[in-house]
C-alpha positions as a printed Julia matrix, in Angstrom:
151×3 Matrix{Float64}:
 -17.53  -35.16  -20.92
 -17.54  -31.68  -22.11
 -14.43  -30.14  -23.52
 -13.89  -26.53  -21.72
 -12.72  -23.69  -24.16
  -9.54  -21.82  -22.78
  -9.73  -18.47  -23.96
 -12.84  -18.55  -21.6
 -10.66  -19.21  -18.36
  -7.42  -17.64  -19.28
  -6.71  -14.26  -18.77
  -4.3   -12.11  -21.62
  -1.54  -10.44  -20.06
   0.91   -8.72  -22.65
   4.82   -9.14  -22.05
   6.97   -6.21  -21.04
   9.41   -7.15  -23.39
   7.96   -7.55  -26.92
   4.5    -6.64  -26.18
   3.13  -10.29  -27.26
  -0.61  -11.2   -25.64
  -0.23  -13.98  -23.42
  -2.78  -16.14  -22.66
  -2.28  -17.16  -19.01
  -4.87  -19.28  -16.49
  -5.22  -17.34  -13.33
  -4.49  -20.87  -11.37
  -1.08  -20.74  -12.29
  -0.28  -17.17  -11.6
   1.13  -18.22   -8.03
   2.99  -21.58   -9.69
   6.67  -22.03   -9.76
   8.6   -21.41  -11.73
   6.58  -18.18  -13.03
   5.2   -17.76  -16.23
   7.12  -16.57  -19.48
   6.23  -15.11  -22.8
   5.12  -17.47  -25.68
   6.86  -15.54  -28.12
  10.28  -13.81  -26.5
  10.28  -16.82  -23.79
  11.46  -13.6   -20.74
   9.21  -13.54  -17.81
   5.71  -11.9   -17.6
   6.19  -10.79  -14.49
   8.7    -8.42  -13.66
   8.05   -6.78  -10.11
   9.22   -4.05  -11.01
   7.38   -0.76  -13.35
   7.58   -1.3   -16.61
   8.63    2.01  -18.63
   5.93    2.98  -21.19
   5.61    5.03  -24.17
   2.14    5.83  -26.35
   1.91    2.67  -28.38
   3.23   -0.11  -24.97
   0.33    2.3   -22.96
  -2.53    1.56  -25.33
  -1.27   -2.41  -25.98
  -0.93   -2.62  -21.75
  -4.19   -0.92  -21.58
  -6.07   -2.33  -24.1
  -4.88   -6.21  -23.88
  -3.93   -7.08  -20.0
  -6.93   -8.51  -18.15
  -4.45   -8.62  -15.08
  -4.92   -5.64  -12.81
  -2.44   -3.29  -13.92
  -1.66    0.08  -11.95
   0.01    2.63  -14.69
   2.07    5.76  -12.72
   1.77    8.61  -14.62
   4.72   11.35  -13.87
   7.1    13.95  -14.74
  10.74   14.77  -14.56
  10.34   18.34  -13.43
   7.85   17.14  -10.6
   9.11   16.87   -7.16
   6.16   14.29   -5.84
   6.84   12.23   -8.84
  10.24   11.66   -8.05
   9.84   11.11   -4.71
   7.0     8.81   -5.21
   9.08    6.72   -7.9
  11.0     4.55   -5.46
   7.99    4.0    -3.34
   6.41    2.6    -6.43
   9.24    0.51   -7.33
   8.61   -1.21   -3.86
   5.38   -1.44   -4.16
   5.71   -3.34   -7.47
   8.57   -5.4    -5.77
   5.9    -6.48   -3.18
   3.21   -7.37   -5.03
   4.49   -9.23   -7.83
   1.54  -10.24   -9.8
   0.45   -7.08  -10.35
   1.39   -5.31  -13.48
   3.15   -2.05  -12.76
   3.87    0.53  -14.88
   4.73    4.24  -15.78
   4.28    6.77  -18.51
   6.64   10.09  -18.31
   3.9    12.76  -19.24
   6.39   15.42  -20.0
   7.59   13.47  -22.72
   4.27   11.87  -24.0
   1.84   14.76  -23.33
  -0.94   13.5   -25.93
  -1.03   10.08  -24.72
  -1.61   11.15  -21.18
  -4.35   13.81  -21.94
  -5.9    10.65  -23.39
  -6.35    9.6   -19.9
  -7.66   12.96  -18.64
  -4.54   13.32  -16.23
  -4.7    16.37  -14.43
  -2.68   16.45  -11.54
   1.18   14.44  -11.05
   1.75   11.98  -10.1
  -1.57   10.19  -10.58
  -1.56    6.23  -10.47
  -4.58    4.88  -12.68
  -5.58    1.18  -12.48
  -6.82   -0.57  -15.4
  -8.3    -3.96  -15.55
  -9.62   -5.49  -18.65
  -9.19   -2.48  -20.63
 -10.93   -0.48  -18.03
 -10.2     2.09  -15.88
 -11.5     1.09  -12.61
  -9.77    3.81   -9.91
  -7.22    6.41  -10.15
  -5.48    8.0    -7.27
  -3.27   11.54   -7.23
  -1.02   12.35   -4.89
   2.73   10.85   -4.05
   2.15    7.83   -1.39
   4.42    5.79    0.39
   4.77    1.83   -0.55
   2.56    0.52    1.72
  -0.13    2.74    1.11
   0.3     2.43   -2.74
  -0.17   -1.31   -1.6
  -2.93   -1.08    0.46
  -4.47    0.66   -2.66
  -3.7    -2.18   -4.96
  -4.95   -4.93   -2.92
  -8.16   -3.34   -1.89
  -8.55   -3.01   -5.96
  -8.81   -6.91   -6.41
């Protein structure tokens, strides 16, 4: 009998709290009671956006394997705040998705590192890959609709 190694079925997923990697198996993303941090023992998964800032955005990016959707906004932009409690229930809805957002007014490098052009602009990531982006201010279920047809 052959002895499996771990790191080859787990996925890393990096807390929202203390920005730990996590080394989680897929099979018990759905399990009860959820899973929580190895290091700051608060849950993984939040369902709702986490708030970023340059160095969380680069850890998130770099280190989740989970499909993670990363809302990237202003303050002065009308879409963006219209948009921002459509996200929210998005990320309320699908809770084993990572959700997050990045202010751009107040981080301007770290989104030009992302070539963001337009606001808001949600950009999905998956092991440290971007894999779609899409502009524009959506309701939930179509931010949803996006997500899922993503996995």
């Amino acid at each position: 009998m052959s002895q499996q190694n771990p790191s080859a079925t787990n996925s890393h997923l990096v807390c929202p709290h203390c920005l730990a990697t996590n080394r989680i198996d897929p099979a018990k993303l759905n399990s009860n009671p959820q899973p929580n941090c190895g290091k700051c023992h608060q849950a993984l998964f939040t369902a709702s956006p986490i708030v970023l800032n340059p160095q969380s955005l680069t850890k998130i990016v770099q280190k989740n394997d989970m499909l993670t959707i990363i809302d990237f906004w202003a303050s002065w932009c009308q879409p963006c705040l219209m948009m921002a409690p459509q996200f929210a229930a998005a990320a309320q809805s699908l809770p084993h998705i990572v959700f997050a957002k990045l202010q751009t007014d107040q981080y301007e490098q770290a989104a030009a590192a992302y070539n963001i052009r337009s606001l808001p602009t949600m950009v999905a990531f998956q092991h440290g890959q971007e894999i779609a982006r899409q502009s524009g201010a959506l309701p939930s279920a179509q931010i949803m609709q996006w997500v899922t047809s993503l996995r």
